[in-house]
VOZADO-741276 format. One line per 3 residues: number of its first residue (from 0); their letters; for each residue x, y, z negated of C-alpha. Coordinates in nm, 4 decimals, always signed. Last residue first. Example, Ala and Ser with C-alpha at 12.3 -4.5 7.8 and 13.67 -1.06 7.14 Angstrom:
<sites>
1> sa> +1.3670,-0.1060,-0.7140 ~ +1.2300,-0.4500,-0.7800
</sites>
This chain:
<sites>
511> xxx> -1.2809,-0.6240,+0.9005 ~ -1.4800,-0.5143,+1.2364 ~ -1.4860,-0.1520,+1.1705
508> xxx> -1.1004,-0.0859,+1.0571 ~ -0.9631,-0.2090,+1.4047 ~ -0.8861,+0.1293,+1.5657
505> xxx> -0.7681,+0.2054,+1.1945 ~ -0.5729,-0.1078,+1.2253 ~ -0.3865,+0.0398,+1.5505
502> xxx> -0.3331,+0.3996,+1.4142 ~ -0.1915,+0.2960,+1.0763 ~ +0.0498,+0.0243,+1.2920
499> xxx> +0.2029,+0.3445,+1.4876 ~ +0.1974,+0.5357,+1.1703 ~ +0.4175,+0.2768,+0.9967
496> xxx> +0.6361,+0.2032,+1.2742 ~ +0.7284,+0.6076,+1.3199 ~ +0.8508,+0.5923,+0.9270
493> xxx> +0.6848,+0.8344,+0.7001 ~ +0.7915,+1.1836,+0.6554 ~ +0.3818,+1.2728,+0.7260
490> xxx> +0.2914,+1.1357,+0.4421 ~ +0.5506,+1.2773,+0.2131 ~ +0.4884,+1.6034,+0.3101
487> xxx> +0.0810,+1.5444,+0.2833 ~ +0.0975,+1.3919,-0.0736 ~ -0.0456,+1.1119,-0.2075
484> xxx> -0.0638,+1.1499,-0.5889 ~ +0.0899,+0.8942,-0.8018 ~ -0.1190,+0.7596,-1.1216
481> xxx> -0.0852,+0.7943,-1.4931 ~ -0.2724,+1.1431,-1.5311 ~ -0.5433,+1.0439,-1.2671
478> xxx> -0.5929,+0.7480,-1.5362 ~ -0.6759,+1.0239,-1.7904 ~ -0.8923,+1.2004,-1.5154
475> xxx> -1.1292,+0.9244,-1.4570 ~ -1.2064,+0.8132,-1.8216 ~ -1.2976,+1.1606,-1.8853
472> xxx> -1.5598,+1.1632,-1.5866 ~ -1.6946,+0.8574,-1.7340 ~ -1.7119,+0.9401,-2.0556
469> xxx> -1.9193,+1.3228,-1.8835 ~ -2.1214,+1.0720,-1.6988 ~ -2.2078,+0.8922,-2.0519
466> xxx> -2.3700,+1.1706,-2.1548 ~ -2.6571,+1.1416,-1.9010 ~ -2.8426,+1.3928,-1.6656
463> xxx> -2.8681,+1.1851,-1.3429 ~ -2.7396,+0.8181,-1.3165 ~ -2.7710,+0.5882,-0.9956
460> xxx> -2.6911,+0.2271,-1.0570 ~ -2.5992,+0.0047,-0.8455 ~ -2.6195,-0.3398,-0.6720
457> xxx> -2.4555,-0.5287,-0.3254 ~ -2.5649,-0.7409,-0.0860 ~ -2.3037,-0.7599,+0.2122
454> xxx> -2.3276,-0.6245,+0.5112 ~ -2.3445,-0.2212,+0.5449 ~ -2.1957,-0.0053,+0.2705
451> xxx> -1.9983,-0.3600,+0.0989 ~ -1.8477,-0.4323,+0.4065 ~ -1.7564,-0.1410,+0.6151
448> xxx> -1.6036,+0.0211,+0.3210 ~ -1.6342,+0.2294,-0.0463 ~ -1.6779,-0.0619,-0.2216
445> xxx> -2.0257,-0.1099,-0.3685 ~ -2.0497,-0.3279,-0.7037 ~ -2.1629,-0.1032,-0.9395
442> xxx> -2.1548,+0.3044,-1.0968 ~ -2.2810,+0.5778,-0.9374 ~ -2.2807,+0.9128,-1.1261
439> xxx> -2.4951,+1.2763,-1.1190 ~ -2.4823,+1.5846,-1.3632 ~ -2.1007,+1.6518,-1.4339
436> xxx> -2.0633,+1.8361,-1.1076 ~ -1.9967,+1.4575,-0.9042 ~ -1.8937,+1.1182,-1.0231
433> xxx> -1.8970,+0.8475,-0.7409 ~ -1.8126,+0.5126,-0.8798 ~ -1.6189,+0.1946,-0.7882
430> xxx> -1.3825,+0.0514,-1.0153 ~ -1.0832,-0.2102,-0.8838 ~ -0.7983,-0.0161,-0.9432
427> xxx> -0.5069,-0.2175,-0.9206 ~ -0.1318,-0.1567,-1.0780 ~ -0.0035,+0.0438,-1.3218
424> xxx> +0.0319,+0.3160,-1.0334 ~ -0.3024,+0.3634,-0.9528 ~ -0.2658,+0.5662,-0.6253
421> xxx> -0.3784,+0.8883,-0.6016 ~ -0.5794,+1.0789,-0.3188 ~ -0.6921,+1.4917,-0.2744
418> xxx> -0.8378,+1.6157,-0.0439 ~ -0.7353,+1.9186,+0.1154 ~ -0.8393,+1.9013,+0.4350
415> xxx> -0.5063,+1.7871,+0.5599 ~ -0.5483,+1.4965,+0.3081 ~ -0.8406,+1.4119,+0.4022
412> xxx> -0.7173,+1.4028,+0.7608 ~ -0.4277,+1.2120,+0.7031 ~ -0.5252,+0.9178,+0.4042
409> xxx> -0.7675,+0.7424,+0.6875 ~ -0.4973,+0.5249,+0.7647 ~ -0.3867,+0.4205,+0.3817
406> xxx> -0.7289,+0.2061,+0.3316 ~ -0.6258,+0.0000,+0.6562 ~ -0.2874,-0.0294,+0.4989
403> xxx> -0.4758,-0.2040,+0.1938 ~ -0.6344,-0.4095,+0.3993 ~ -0.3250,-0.5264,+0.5465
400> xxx> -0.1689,-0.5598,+0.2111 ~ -0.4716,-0.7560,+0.0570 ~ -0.4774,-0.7528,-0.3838
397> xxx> -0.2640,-0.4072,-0.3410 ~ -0.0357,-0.2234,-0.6036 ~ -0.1173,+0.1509,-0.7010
394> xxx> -0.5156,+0.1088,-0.6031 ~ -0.7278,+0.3794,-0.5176 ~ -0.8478,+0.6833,-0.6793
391> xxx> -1.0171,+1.0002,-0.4439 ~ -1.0188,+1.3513,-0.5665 ~ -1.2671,+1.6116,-0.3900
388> xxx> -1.2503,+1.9974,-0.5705 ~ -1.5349,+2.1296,-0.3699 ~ -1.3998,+2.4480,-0.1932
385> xxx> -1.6440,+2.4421,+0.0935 ~ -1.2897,+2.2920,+0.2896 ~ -1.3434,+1.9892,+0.0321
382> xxx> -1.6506,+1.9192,+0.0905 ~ -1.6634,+1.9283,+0.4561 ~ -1.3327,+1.7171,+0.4101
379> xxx> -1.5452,+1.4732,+0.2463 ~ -1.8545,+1.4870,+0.4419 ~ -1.6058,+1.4421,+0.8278
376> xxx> -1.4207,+1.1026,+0.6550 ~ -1.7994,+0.9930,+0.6284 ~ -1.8641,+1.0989,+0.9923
373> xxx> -1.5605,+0.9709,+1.0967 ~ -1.6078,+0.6022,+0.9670 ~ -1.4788,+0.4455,+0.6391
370> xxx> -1.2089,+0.2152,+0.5137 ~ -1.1499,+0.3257,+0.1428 ~ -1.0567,-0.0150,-0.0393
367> xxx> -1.0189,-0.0559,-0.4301 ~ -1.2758,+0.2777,-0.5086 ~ -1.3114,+0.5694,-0.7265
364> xxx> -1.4438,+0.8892,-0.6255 ~ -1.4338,+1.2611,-0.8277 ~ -1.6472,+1.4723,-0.6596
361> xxx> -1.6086,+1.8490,-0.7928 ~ -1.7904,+2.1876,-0.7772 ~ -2.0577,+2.2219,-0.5764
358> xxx> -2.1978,+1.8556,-0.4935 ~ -2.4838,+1.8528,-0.2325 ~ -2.2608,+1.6732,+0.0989
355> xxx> -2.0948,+1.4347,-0.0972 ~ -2.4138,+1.3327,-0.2681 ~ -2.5976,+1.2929,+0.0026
352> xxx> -2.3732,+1.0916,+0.2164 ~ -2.2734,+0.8484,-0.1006 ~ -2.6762,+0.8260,-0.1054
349> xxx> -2.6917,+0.7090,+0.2576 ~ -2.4088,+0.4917,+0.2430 ~ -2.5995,+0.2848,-0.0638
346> xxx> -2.9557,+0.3180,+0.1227 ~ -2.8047,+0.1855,+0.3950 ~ -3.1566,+0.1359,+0.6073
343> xxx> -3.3812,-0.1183,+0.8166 ~ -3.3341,-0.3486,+0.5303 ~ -3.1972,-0.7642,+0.5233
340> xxx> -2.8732,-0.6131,+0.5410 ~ -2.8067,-0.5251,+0.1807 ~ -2.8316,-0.2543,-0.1006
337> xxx> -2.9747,-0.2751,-0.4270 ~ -3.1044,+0.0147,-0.7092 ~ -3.0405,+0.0412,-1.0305
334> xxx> -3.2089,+0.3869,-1.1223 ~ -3.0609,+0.5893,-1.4901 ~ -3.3110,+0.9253,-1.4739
331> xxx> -3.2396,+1.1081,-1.8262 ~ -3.5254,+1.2573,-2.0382 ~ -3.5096,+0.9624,-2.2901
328> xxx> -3.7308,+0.7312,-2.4562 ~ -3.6716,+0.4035,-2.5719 ~ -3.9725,+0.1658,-2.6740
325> xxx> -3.9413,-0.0978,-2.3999 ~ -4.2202,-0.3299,-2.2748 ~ -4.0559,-0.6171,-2.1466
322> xxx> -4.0510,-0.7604,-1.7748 ~ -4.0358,-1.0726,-1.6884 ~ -4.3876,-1.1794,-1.5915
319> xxx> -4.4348,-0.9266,-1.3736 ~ -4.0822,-0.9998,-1.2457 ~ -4.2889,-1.2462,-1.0286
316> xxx> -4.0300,-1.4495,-0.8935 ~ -4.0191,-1.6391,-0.5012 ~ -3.8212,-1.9758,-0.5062
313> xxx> -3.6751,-1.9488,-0.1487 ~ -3.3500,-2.0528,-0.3718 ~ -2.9800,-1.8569,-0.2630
310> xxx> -3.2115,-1.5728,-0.0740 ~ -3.5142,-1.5448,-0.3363 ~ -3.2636,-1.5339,-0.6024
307> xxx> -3.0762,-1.2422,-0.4715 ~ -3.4229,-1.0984,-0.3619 ~ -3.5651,-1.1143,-0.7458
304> xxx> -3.2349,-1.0117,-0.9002 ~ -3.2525,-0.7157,-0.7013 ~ -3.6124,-0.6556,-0.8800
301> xxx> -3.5089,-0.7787,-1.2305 ~ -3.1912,-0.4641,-1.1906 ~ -3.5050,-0.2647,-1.0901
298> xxx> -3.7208,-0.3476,-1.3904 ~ -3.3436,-0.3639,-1.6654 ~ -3.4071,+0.0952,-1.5988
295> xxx> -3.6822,+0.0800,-1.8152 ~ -3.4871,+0.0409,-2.1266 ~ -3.1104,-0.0707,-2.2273
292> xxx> -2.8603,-0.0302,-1.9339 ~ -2.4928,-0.1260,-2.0321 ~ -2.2178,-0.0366,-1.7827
289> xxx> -1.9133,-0.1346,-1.6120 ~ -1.5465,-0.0429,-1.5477 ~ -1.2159,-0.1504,-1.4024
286> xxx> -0.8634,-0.0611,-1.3822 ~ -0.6692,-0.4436,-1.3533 ~ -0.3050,-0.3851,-1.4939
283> xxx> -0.0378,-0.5532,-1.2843 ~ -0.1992,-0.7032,-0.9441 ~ -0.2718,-1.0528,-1.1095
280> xxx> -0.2132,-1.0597,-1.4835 ~ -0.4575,-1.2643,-1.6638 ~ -0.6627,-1.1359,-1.9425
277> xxx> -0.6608,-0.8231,-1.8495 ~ -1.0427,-0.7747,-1.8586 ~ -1.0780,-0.8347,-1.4113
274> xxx> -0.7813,-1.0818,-1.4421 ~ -1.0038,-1.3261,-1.6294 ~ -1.2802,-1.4125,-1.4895
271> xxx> -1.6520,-1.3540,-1.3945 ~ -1.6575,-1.0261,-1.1667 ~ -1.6177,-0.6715,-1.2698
268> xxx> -1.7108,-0.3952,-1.0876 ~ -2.0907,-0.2888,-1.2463 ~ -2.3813,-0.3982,-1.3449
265> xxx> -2.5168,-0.5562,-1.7456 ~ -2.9052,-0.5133,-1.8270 ~ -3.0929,-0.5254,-2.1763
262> xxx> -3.4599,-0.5134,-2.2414 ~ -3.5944,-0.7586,-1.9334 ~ -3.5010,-1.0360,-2.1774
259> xxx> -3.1545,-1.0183,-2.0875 ~ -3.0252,-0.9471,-1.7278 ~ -2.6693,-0.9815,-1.6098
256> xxx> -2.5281,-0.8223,-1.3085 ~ -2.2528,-0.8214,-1.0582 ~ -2.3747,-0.8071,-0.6390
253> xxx> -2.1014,-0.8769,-0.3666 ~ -2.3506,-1.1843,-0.2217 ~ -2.2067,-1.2481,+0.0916
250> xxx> -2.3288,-1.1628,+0.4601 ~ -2.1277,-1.2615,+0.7158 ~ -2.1874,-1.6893,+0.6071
247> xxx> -2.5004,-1.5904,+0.7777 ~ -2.3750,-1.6670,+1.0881 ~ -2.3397,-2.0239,+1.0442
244> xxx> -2.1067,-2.2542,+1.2025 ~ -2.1204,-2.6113,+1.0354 ~ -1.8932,-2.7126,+0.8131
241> xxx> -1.9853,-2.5771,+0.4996 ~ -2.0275,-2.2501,+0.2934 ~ -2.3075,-2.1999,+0.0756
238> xxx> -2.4759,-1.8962,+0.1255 ~ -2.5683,-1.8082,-0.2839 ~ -2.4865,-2.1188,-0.4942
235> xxx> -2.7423,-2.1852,-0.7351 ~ -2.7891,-2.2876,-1.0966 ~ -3.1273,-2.3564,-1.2858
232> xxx> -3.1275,-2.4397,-1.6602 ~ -3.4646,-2.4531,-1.7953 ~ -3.4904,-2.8417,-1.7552
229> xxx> -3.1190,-2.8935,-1.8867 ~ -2.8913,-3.0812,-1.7082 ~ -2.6977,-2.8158,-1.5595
226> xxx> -2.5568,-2.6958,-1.9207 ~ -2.2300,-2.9360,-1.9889 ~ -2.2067,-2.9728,-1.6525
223> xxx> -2.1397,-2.6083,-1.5378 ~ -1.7956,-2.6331,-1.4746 ~ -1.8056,-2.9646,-1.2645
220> xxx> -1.6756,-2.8366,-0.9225 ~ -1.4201,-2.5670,-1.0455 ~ -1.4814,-2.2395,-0.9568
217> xxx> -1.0922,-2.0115,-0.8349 ~ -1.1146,-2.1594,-0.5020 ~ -1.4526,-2.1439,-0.3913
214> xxx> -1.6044,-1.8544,-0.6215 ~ -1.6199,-1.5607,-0.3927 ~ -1.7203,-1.7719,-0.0674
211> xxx> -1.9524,-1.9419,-0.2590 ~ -2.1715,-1.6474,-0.4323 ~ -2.2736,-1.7045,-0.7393
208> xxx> -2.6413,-1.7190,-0.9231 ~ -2.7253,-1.8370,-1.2701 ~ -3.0918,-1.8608,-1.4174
205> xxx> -3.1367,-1.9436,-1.7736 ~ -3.4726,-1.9748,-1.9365 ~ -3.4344,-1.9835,-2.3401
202> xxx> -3.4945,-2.3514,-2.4509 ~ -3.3344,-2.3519,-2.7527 ~ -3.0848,-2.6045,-2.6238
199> xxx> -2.9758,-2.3808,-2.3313 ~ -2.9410,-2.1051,-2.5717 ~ -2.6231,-2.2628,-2.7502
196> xxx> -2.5388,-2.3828,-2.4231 ~ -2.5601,-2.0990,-2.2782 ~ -2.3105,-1.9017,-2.6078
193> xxx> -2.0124,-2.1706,-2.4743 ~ -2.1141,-2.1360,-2.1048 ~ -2.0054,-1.7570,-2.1839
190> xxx> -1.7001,-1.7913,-2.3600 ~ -1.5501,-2.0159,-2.1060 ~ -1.6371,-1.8028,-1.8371
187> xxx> -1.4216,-1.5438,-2.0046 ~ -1.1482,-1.7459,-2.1160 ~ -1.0787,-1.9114,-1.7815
184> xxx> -1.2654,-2.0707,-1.4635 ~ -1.4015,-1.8392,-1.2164 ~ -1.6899,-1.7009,-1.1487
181> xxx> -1.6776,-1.4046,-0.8312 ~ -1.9992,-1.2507,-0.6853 ~ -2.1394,-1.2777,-0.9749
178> xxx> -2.5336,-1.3247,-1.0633 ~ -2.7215,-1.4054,-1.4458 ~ -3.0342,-1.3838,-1.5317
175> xxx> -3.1184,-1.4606,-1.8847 ~ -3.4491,-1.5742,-2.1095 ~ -3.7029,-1.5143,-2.3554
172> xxx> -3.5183,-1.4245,-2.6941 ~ -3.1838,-1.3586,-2.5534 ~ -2.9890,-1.2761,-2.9237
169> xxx> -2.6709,-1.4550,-2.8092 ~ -2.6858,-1.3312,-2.4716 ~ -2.6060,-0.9940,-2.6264
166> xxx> -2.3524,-1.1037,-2.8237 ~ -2.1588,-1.2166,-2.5150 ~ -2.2356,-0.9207,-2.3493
163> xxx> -2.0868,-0.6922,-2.6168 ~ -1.7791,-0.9108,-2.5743 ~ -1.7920,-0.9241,-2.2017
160> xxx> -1.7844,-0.5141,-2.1885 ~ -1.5543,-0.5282,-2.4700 ~ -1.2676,-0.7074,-2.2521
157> xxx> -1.4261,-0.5212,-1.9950 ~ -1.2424,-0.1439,-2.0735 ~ -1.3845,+0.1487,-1.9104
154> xxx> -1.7190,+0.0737,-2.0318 ~ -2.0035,+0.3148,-1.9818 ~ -2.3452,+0.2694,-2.2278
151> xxx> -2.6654,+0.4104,-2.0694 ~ -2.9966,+0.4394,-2.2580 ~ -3.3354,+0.4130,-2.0478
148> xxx> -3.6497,+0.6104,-2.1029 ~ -3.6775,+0.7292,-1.7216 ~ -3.6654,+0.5185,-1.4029
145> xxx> -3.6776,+0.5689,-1.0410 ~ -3.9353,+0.3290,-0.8311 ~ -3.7663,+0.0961,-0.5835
142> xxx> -3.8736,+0.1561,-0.2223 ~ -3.4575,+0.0844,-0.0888 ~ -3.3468,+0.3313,+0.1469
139> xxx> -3.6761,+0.5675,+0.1225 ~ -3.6502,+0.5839,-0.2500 ~ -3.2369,+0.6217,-0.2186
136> xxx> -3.2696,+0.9208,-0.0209 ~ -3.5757,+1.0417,-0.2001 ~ -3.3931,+1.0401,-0.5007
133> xxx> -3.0302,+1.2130,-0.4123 ~ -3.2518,+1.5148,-0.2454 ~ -3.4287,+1.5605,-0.5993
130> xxx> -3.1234,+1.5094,-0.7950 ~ -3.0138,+1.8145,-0.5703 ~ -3.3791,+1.9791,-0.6698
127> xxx> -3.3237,+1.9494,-1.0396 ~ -3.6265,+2.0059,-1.2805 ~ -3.9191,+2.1073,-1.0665
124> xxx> -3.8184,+1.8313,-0.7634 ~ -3.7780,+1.5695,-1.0601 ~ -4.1625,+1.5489,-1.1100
121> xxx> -4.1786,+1.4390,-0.7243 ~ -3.9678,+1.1610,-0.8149 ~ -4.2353,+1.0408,-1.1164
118> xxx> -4.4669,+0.9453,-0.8563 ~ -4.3293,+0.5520,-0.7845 ~ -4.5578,+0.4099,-1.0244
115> xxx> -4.4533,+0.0430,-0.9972 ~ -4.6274,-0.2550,-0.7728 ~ -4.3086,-0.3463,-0.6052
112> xxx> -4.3279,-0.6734,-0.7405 ~ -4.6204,-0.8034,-0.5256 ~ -4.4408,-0.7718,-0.2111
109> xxx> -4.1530,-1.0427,-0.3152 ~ -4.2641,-1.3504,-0.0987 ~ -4.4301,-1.1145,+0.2004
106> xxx> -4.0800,-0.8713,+0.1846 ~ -3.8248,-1.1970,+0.2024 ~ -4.0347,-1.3617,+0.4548
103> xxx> -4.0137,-1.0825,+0.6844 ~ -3.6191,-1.0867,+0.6360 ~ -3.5955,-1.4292,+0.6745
100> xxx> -3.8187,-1.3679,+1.0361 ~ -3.6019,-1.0702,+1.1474 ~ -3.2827,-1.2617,+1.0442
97> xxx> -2.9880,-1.0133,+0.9222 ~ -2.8711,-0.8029,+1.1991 ~ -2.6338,-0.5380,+1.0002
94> xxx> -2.3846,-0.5526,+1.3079 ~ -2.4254,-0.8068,+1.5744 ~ -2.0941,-0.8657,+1.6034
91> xxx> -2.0425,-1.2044,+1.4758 ~ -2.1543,-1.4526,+1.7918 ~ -2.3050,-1.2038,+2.0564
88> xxx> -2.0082,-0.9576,+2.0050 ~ -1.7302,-1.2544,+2.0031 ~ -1.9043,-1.3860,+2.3349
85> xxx> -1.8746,-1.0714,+2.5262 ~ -1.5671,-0.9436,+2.4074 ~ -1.4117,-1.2877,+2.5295
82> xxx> -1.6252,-1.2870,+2.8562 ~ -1.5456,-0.8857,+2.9217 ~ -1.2384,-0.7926,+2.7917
79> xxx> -1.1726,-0.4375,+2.8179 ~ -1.5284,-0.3334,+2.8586 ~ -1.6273,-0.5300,+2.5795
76> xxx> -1.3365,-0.5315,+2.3685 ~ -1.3811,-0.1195,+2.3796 ~ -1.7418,-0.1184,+2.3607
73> xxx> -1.6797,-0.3088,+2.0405 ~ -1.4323,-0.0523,+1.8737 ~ -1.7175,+0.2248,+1.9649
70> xxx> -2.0440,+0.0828,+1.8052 ~ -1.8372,+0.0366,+1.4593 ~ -1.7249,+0.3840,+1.4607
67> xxx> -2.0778,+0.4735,+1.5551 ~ -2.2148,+0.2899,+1.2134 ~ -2.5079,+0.0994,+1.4060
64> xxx> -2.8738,+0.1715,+1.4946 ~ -2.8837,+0.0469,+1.8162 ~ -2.9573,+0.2243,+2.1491
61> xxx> -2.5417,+0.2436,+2.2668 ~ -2.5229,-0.0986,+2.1141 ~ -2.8062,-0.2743,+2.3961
58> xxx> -2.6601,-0.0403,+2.6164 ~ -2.2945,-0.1798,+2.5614 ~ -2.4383,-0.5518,+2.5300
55> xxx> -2.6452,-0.5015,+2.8706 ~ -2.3082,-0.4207,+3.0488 ~ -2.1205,-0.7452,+2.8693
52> xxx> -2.3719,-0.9408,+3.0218 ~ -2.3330,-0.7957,+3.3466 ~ -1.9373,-0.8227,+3.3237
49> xxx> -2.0314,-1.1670,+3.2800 ~ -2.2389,-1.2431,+3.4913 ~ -1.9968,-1.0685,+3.7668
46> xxx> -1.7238,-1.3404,+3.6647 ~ -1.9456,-1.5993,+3.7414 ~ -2.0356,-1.4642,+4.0872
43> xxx> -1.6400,-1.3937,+4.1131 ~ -1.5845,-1.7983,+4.0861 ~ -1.6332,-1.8684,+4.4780
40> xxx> -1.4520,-1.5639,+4.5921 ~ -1.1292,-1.8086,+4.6302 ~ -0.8466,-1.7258,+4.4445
37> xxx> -0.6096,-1.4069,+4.3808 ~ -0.7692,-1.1489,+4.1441 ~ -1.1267,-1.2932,+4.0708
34> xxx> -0.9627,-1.6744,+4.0451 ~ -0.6763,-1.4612,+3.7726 ~ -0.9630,-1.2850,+3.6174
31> xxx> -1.1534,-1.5788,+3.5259 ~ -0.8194,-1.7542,+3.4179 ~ -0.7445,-1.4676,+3.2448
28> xxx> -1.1068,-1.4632,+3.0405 ~ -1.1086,-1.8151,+2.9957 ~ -0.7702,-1.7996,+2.8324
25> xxx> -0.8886,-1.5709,+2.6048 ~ -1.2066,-1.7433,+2.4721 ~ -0.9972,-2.0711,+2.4094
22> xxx> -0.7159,-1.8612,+2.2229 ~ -1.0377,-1.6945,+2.0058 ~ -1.2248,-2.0307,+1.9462
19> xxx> -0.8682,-2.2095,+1.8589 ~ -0.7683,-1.9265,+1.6063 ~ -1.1486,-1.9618,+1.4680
16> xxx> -1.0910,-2.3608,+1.3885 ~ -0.7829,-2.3146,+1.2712 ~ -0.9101,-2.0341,+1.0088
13> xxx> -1.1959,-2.3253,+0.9296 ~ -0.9405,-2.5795,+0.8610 ~ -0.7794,-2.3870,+0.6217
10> xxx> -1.0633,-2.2772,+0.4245 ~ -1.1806,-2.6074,+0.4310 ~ -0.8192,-2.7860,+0.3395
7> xxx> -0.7967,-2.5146,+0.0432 ~ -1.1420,-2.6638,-0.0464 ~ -1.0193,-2.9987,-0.0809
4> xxx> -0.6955,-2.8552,-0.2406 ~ -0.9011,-2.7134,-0.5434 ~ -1.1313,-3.0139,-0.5386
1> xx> -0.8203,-3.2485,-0.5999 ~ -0.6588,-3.0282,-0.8545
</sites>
């Protein structure tokens, strides 16, 4: 109980700490304006720098390679409020500006695992050109190889995700990766620091990665004792957050996976605890889903692992020595892939892109948040006005109200072009996948928002050509059949208040 309030305390603190910032920064700004108003002349040079300063911020984002929504809402606080604008944009709005030099250093320590055969893509031009396009997009996003002779397993349910997981870990010969954005304590973690142990003590290498923000209140301090001690044990918090002021703290570690003997490989939604297999009721039934790789595929999940554990350690792997010959074969492409700022690209966005604007017949999408830019909003009602039968789920009951009113102000114009949106009415939907024409699916850990597409870390898997798209589809429309559709009559009967705060947080929707 003690930790748990220290770190409510923190939290606390810290939102104090960025209330005072912001009331200090504003009252700056009028008293600036008030000396450049009504006072002596004396203070307008300082003013001037100011405005100057905010100047060479609005070219320096006109020339940048930014989301333009995201460009536009800080040109507004800029030129509307120039010292408080100012100094908010050069402290946390830098957009996806990870370190140069980490990033540099990231590339040099990891280089040598990129050492793959990365010709088979041009093979897939003579079997499925739209595959094709959805390749090189994510290629030249992210330089990881695509991968054949890999079985796919889709869970709908995680109770038997974990379970299957669980006995999984139990046969690890060699050794297990493990990274959540979320661990905390209940049945499910229990269950698994039960079976690590167990391997602990034969000596099998474990590696365990979590992200601090995600696991600081629900992570108790001295859950991992019973397995810390051990020499191949190694647990680390990704961007620990203290007291000082660090920028990085931005940029969180969204990814879910689990890696076993470089055979077997876990991604998808679901964090480490309970709510996420209905275990504990949060937001009334949790809708989630995952999936099992088994093949080739586990070498990219072992290359995101690589950079995750790079960033939380600076201890560089060679996945060379990780990886395990595999004797599946199969025609189907299943390629993890990972997405994050330390890139020049959005390889995660950019795929979404491509596939929205190649599918033909249907593009069913399921995410928890859907706070996007115009040109995104602009590829779905494309689709949709082509006569592409678009369906977006999102969550019946909310985990964040105000988010979740962000995700209901872009409902209009999809909805106008014919999109159609449900809510989850049993309670939250959590999953995040793109199913389109039966052929092509994205399962993992990216949100469809500002977040997860452009600043935090975050893993998936691409699918072409696989059964389990067609489980997944099914699994789609059955909840479709229990959920609320958003209508365009109703919408528009809402109450003048509602729309009025819809239009401000949309304004607003880039910098959450």
């Amino acid at each position: 109980m003690k930790n748990t309030n220290e770190r409510k305390t923190i939290s606390f603190a810290k939102k104090i700490i960025v209330i005072i910032i912001s009331i200090i920064s504003l009252l700056i700004q009028l008293g600036l304006l008030y000396f450049v108003l009504f006072e002596s002349s004396k203070i307008r040079w300082l003013y001037s720098i100011v405005v100057i300063m905010g100047i060479i911020c609005v070219v320096y984002l006109f020339d940048n390679k930014m989301n333009s929504s995201y460009k536009l809402i800080w040109t507004i606080l800029i030129l509307v409020l120039p010292f408080t604008g100012t100094m908010l944009f050069l402290l946390f709005g830098n957009g996806k500006t990870f370190p140069k030099k980490k990033s540099k250093r990231i590339e040099e320590a990891l280089k040598d695992n990129y050492n793959f055969d990365k010709n088979k893509i041009e093979e897939v031009k003579k079997i499925d050109s739209i595959a094709y396009k959805h390749l090189k997009v994510l290629n030249h996003g992210t330089n990881l190889p695509i991968q054949t002779n890999t079985n796919v397993l889709f869970y709908s349910d995680i109770s038997k995700k974990h379970n299957d997981m669980i006995e999984d870990i139990r046969r690890a010969k060699k050794y297990i990766f493990i990274e959540f954005f979320v661990m905390n304590n209940g049945v499910l973690l229990e269950q698994l620091l039960d079976v690590l142990y167990l391997k602990a003590k034969e000596g099998i290498e474990i590696k365990i990665c979590y992200d601090d923000v995600g696991s600081k209140i629900g992570l108790k301090r001295n859950s991992f004792d019973k397995i810390k001690n051990f020499d191949n044990v190694s647990i680390s918090k990704f961007a620990t957050l203290g007291y000082k002021l660090d920028i990085s703290v931005n940029y969180r570690n969204h990814r879910k996976s689990v890696i076993i003997d470089g055979l077997i490989a876990y991604n998808g939604g679901d964090n480490l605890a309970d709510e996420y297999a209905n275990y504990k009721e949060k937001y009334g039934i949790w809708r989630d889903n995952a999936i099992r790789i088994e093949g080739d595929g586990v070498r990219n999940c072992l290359l995101v692992f690589a950079q995750s554990w790079y960033l939380s350690t600076n201890e560089a792997l060679d996945i060379r020595n990780y990886i395990t010959e595999s004797k599946i074969t199969s025609k189907n492409i299943v390629t993890p892939f990972g997405d994050g700022p330390t890139g020049k690209y959005d390889p995660a966005s950019d795929l979404y892109t491509s596939i929205t604007n190649n599918a033909s017949k249907y593009l069913y999408i399921s995410t928890p948040y859907l706070i996007i830019d115009n040109e995104f909003i602009n590829h779905l009602c494309n689709a949709s006005i082509s006569g592409v039968d678009v369906r977006i789920l999102v969550p019946g009951i909310a985990d964040k109200k105000l988010i979740y009113l962000m995700t209901e102000s872009h409902f209009e114009k999809l909805l106008k072009a014919g999109v159609k949106i449900y809510r989850f009415t049993p309670g939250f939907n959590h999953a995040k996948n793109y199913i389109c024409d039966d052929l092509y699916a994205v399962v993992g850990s990216i949100n469809i928002d500002y977040r997860s597409l452009y600043l935090h870390f975050e893993n998936g898997v691409y699918i072409y050509n696989d059964d389990e798209i067609l489980k997944m589809k099914e699994n789609f429309l059955n909840d479709l059949s229990v959920s609320e559709e958003v209508t365009l009559d109703a919408w528009n009967k809402r109450k003048w208040y509602k729309r009025v705060i819809a239009f401000i947080l949309k304004m607003f929707a880039p910098l959450v």
